[in-house]
N, C-alpha and C positions, 0 to 999 in steps of 0.2 A: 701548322703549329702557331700557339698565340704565342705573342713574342714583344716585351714592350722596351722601348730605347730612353732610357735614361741619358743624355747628353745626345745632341744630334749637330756636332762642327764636324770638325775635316775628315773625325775618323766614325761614330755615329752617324752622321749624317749618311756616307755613302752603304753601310755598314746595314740600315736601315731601308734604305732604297733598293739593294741590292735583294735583301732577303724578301721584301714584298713582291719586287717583281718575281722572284722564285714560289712566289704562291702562298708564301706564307701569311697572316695575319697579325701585321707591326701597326704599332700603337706608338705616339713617342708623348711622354713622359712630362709635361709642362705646364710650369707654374705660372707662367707669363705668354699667354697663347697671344699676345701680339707681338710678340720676337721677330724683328728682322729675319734673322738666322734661323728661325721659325719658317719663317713667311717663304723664305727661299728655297728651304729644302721640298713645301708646299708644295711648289710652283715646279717644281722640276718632279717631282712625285704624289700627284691629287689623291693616290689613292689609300695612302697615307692616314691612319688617323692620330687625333690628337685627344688627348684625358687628361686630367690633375692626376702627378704621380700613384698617390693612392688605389686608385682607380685603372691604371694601366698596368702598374703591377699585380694589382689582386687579380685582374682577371687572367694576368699572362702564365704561360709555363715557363717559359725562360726569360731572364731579364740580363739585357747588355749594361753595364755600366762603362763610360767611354766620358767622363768628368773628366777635367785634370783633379790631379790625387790631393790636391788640396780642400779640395770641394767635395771628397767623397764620403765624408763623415756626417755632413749637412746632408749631404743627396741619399743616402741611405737608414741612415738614425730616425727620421719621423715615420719610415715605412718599412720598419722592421718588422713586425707584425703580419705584413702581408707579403714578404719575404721570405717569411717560414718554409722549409720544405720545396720552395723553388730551386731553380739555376742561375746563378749569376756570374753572367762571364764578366770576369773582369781584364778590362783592355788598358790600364793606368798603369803608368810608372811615376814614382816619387823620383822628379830629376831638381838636383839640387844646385846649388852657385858653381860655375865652372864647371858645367857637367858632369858634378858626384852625384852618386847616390845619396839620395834627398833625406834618407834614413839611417845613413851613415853605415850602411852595410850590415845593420844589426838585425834588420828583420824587414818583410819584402811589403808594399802595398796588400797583395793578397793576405798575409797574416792580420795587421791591421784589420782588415773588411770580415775577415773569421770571426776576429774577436766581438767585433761590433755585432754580427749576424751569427752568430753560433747553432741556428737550426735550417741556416742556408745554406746547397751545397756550392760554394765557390770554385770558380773553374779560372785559370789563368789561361787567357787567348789573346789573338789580336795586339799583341803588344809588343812585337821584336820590330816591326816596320816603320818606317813614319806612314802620313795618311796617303801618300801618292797610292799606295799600291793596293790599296783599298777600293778606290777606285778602278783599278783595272789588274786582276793576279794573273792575266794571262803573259805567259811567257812563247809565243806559237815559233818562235826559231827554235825551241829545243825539246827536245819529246821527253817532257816529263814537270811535273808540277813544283811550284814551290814549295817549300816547305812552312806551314803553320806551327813551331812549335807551341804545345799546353800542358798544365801541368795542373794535378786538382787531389782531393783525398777520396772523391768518390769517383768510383768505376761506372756506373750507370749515368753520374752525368756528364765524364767524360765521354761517353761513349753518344750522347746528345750533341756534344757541342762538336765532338770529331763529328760525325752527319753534316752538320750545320755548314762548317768548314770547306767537306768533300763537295758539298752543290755551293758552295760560294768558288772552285775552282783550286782551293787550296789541297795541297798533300797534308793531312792531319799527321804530327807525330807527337805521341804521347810523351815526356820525358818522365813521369812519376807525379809523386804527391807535391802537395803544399810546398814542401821544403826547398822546390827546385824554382818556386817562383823568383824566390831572391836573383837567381842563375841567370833566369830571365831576362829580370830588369838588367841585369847588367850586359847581356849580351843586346839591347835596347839603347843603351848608351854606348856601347861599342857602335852599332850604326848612326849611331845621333852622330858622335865623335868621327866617323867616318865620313858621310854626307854633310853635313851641316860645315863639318867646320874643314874635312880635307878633301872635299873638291868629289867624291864619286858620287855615283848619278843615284837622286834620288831611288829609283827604279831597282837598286841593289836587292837581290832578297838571296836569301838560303835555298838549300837541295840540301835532300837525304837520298845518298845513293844504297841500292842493296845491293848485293853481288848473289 
């Protein structure tokens, strides 16, 4: 699958490594191709390529966006256009002073990127974690996957990004539409709030158990 990464740091970056080594064909997204942060991901993955956004997106089927949410209106608004009819998973949370919601609870990142992109199908992933686990989803003491929750208004592109997920190592679970992205982010600041500021191990993730 063509696949291009819009932001390539702690959570893009592995995000993007990971999926090429899985065979796929990532492109990452760069307006500034002598980036440090560039040059690094590079170096740890040659095989990697690089394009002016424009041009990564147009050719890709699915496109990560992994910006902080302040940055996502610039990083998607000039290449709207070639956005159209794509996937875009969106991995951002609006986290705001004190660890609120940056949005003040009124409406989620993903709704914002809708409005902005109205003929893209937006998909919420990647965003309950911080980047540790992105790096590494396996859990091998316990027989059974973490959990990925995602949430999106189309069914066919969830059903791309759950795939996506399943060979990244993750237990994909659907939670519904658009609406549940706000749910999200907040359950994103529950683990901020948890790791960052009360002491448990980066390495925390979710389970969805069935009976």
């Amino acid at each position: 699958m063509r696949i291009a990464c819009i932001g390539y740091g702690h959570v893009g970056g592995p995000i993007a490594d990971h999926l090429q080594r899985l065979g796929h064909e990532v492109t990452l997204a760069a307006h500034d191709q002598s980036s440090p942060r560039l040059a690094a991901l590079l170096a740890r993955n040659g095989a990697l390529t690089v394009r002016p956004p424009a041009d990564a997106v147009g050719a890709a089927e699915v496109v990560v966006l992994a910006t902080p949410f302040a940055a996502n209106e610039a990083a998607v608004t000039p290449i709207a256009p070639q956005l159209a009819g794509k996937i875009l998973i969106d991995c951002t949370n609006p986290v705001g002073a004190g660890l609120t919601h940056g949005l003040g609870s009124r409406q989620s990142a993903t709704d914002v990127l809708q409005r902005l992109l109205p003929r893209t199908h937006v998909v919420k992933a990647f965003s309950i974690y911080g980047f540790e686990n992105f790096e590494d989803a396996s859990y091998p003491a316990y027989n059974l996957k973490p959990a990925m929750l995602m949430c999106g208004n189309d069914t066919a592109a969830k059903g791309v990004v759950s795939g996506l997920l399943a060979q990244l190592g993750w237990e994909p679970l659907d939670v519904g539409g658009a609406e549940q992205a706000l749910h999200l982010e907040h359950l994103a600041l529950l683990w901020i709030r948890m790791v960052r500021v009360g002491g448990h191990s980066p390495h925390l993730v979710w389970a969805a158990l069935h009976r």
